[in-house]
C-alpha positions in Angstrom: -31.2 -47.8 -5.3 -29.9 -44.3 -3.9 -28.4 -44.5 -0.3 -29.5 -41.1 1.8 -28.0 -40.3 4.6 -30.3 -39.5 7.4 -30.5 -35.2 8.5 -30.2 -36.5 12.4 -27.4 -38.2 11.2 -25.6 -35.4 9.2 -26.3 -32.7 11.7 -24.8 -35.3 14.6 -21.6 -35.2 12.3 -21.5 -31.4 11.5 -22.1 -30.8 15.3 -18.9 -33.6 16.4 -16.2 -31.9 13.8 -16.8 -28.0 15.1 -16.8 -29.3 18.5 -13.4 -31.4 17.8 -11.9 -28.1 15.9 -13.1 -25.7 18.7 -11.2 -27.8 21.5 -8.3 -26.3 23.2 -6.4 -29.6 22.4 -7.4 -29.8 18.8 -5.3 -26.5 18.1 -2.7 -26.4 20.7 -1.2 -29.7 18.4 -1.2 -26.9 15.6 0.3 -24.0 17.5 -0.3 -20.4 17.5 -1.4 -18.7 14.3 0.8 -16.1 12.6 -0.8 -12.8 11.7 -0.2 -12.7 7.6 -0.7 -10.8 4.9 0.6 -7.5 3.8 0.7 -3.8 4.9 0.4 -1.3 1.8 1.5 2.3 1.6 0.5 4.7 -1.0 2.9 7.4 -2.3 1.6 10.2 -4.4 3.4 13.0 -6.0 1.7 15.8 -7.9 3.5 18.6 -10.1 1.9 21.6 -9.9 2.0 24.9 -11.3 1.6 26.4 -7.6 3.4 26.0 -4.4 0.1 24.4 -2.7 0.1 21.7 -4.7 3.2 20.3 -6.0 4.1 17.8 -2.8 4.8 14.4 -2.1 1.8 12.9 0.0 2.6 9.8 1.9 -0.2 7.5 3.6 0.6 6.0 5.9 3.2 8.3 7.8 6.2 6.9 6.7 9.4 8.0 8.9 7.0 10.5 10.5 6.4 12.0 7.2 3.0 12.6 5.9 4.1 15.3 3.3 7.0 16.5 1.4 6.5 20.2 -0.6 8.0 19.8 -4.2 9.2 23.2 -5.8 6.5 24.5 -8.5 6.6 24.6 -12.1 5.9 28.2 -12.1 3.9 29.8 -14.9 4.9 29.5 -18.8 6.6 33.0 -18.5 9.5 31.1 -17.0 12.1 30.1 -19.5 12.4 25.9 -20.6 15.7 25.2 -18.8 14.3 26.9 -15.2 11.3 24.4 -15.4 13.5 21.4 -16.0 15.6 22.0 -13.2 12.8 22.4 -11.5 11.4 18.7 -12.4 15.3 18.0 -12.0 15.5 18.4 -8.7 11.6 17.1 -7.8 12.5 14.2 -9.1 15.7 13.7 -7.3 13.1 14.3 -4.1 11.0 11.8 -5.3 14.0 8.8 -6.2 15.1 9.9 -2.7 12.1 9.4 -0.8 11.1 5.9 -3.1 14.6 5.0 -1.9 14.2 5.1 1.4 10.7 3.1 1.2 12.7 0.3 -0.6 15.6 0.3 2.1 12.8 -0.1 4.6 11.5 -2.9 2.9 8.7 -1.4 1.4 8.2 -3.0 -2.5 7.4 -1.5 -5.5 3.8 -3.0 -6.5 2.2 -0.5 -9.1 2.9 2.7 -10.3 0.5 4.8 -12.5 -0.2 8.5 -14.0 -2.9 10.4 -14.0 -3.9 13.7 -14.9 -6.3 15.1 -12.6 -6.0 19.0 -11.7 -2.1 18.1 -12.0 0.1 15.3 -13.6 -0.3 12.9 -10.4 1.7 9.8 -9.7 0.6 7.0 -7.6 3.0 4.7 -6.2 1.4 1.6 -4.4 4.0 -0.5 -2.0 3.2 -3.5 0.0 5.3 -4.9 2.8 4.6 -8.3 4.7 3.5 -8.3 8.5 5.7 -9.7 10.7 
C-alpha cells in the first residue's frame, strides 16, 4: 500500500515555509548577512623586444596603477650580459610590485607562462571581501 500525499496538500506546505522564511521576524533572529567571497586581481607582465610592449599590466588598478613600463630586451645585436641586466632589473620591478600586492593582502593563487607575441606571465591573486 503506497501513501501519496495530496498536491493541495504539498503546495499548502511549500506556500507556509517561503512565507515563514520571507518574514521580517524569521531573519531578524538570524541577523544581517555578510557580503563573502573574494575579490581577484590579475597581474601580467610581458618581456618584449620593444619598449611598447614590455610592461607590467595590472587589473584592477592597484595603488592607482594600471601599468608599469619594463625596460626592453632590445634586439640580438646587444651583447648577453646587457640583456640580463636588463631582465635583472625587470624582475626586480616585478618582485617589487608582487610585493606590495602581498603586503596589501592580496594572495598568490596561480601563476602561469605563456608565450603569445612575448613570454607573458600571469599572476592571479584573490583577496576576501570584508
Amino acid at each position: 500500500m503506497s501513501t501519496r500525499i495530496h498536491p493541495a496538500l504539498l503546495r499548502a506546505f511549500f506556500v507556509g515555509f517561503l512565507l515563514l522564511l520571507t518574514t521580517r521576524s524569521s531573519w531578524a533572529q538570524v541577523g544581517p548577512v555578510a557580503p563573502h567571497g573574494d575579490d581577484f586581481l590579475t597581474v601580467t607582465t610581458i618581456d618584449g623586444y620593444t619598449k611598447n610592449i614590455s610592461k607590467i599590466l595590472i587589473t584592477p588598478a592597484f595603488q592607482e596603477k594600471t601599468e608599469i613600463q619594463l625596460e626592453d630586451l632590445g634586439n640580438s645585436s646587444f651583447s648577453i650580459e646587457k640583456n640580463l641586466a636588463t631582465i635583472q632589473r625587470n624582475t626586480l620591478k616585478i618582485n617589487q610590485q608582487l610585493s606590495d600586492l602581498t603586503v596589501a593582502g592580496w594572495e598568490l593563487v596561480e601563476a602561469h607562462t605563456v608565450t603569445i607575441f612575448a613570454p607573458t606571465t600571469r599572476y592571479l591573486f584573490r583577496k576576501a571581501r570584508p
